[in-house]
N, C-alpha and C positions, 0 to 999 in steps of 0.2 A: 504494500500500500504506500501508494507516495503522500510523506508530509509537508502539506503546502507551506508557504511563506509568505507574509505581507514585509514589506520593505519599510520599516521606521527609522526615522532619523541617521537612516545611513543602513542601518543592521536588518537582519534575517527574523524575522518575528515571529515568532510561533504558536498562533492560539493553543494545537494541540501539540503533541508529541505520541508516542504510539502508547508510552504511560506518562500518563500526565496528573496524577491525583495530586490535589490539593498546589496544585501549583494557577497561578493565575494567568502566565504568559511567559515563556522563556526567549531568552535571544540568542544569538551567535553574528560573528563576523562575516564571516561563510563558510563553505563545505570540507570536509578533511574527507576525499573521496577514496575508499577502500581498494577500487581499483583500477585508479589512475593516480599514482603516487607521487610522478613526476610535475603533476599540474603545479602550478606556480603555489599559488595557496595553500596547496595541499601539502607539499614539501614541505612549507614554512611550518603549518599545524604538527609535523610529526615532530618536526630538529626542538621543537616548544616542550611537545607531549617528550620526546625523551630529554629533557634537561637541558638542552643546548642554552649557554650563556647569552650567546649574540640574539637566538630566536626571542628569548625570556625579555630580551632590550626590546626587539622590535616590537615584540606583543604589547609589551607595556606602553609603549610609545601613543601605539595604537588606543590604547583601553584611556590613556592620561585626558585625550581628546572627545571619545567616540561615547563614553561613561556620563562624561557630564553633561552632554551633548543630548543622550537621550533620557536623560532624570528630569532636565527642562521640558523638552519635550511633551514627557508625559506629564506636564503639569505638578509635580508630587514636591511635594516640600521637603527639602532633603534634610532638616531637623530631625523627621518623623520617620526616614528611613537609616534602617540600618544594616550593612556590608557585612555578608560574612563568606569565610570560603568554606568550601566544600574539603572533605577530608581523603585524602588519599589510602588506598585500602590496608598500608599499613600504621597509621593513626588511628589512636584513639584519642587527638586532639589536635587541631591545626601547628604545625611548626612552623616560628616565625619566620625561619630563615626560608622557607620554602618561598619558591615565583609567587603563584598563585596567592597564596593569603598578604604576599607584600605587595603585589597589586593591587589588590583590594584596601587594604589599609590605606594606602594610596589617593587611590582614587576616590576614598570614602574625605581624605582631607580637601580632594581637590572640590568634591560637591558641598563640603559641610555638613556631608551625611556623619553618623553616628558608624562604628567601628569594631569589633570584638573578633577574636581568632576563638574565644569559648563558648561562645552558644552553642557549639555542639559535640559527644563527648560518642564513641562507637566502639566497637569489638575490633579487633581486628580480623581483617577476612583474606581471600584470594584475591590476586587482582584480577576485576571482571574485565578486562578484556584479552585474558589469555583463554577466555570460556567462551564457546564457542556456540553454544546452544543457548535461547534465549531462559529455555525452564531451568538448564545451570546456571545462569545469574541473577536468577530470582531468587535461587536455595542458595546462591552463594551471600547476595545483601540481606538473604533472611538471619545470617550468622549474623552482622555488623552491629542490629539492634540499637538505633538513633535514638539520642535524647536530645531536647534542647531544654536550656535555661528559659526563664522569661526574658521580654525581650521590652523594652518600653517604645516601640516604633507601630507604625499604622504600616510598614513596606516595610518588609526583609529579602534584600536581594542575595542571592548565591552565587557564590563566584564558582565558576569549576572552570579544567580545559577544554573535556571536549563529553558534547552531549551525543549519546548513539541513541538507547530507543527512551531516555527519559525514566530511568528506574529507581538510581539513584537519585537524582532530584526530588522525584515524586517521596523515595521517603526520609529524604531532608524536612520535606515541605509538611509532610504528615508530620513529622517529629518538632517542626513549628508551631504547625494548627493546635497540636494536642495541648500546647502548655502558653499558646499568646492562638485563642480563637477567633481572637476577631482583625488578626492580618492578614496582609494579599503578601504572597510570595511567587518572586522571580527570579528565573534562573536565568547566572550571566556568563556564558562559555566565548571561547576563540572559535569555536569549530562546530558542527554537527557534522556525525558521523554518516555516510550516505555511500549507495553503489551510483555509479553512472545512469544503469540502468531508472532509478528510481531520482534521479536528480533533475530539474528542471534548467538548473543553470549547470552543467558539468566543466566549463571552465572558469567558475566562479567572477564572471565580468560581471552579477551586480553587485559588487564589493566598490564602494566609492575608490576611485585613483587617488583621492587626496589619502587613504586610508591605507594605499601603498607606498605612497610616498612618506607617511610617519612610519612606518614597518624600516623602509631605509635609512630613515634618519637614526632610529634608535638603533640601527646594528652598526651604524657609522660612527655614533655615539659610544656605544662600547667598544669596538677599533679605536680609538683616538683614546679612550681614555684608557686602555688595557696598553696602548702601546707605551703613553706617557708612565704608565706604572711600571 
């Protein structure tokens, strides 16, 4: 089934996702296409998803503009909302050194959003995308068992890398609702995960150019300052 997209404020919008409980809207950049690797975006999305320094620049670069950009957008008072990341399947707490939660903290200064790496606290599990069946990464996030703290915001955005069919999100978002039920939560990725086949845009051209152009500035950005170091 393909997952459509409306185009907001630059980004990929996702009323639904294949699971989507308890989430209100998720975004992404563009596609991390499974099997077309060499696509320009899609490169970027992996050298990201496995650690690469320079990609972590560019991404950020991207999220410093593209974040605050769509908080306006949707009208939301960034008081009222608060940034948190998603946890990586070996955490049972955000690390702050990690990309992901330091972009978020980030970007949560640049909006005057609200901030925390501990809203949310998990098991530790497998990592679900060495799984390859989707009923195995359901038994697999059933081990992780999400909590969250209270949260004092009207919007709790989630940061993660890369969205595939929306599982994990959905039970961040339930592990949200259970204990703050009267927030909207949104998920904030670099990527959605997608075959060609099911992809509408398969070379990622509606990705704004201004939005490649920060991707290059921030790995230019890490060159000059890694060389001066």
């Amino acid at each position: 089934m393909m997952i459509t997209h409306n185009m907001v404020a630059g980004w990929m919008g996702f009323p639904y996702l294949s699971i989507c409980n308890g989430l209100t809207y998720s975004y992404a950049i563009g596609y991390k296409l499974k099997d077309k690797t060499v696509e320009h975006w899609t490169a970027r999305f992996i050298r990201f998803k496995n650690k690469n320094n320079k990609a972590e620049w560019g991404g950020a670069t991207v999220f410093y503009e593209a974040v605050p950009a769509l908080v306006k957008h949707l009208g939301i008072d960034p008081e009222r909302a608060m940034f948190i990341p998603a946890l990586s399947s070996s955490e049972t707490m955000a690390d702050k050194d990690r990309a992901v939660p330091w972009i978020a903290k980030e970007c949560a200064r640049l909006c005057g959003a609200q901030y925390t790496r501990k809203a949310l606290t998990k098991q530790v599990h497998q990592k679900i995308h060495t799984i390859y069946s989707g009923e195995g990464r359901t038994a697999e996030l059933d081990k992780a068992n999400y909590q969250s703290i209270k949260i004092d915001a009207d919007h709790v955005f989630v940061f993660d890398d890369i969205i595939t069919r929306g599982d994990t999100l959905s039970r961040i978002a339930q592990a949200v609702l259970a204990a703050n039920p009267k927030c909207k939560v949104y998920g904030m990725a670099f990527a959605k995960a997608e075959s060609v086949a099911y992809c509408p845009n398969p070379d990622n051209d509606q990705v704004p150019a201004r939005w490649d152009d920060l991707w290059k500035q921030g790995e230019q950005e890490h060159d000059a300052k890694h060389k001066k170091g």
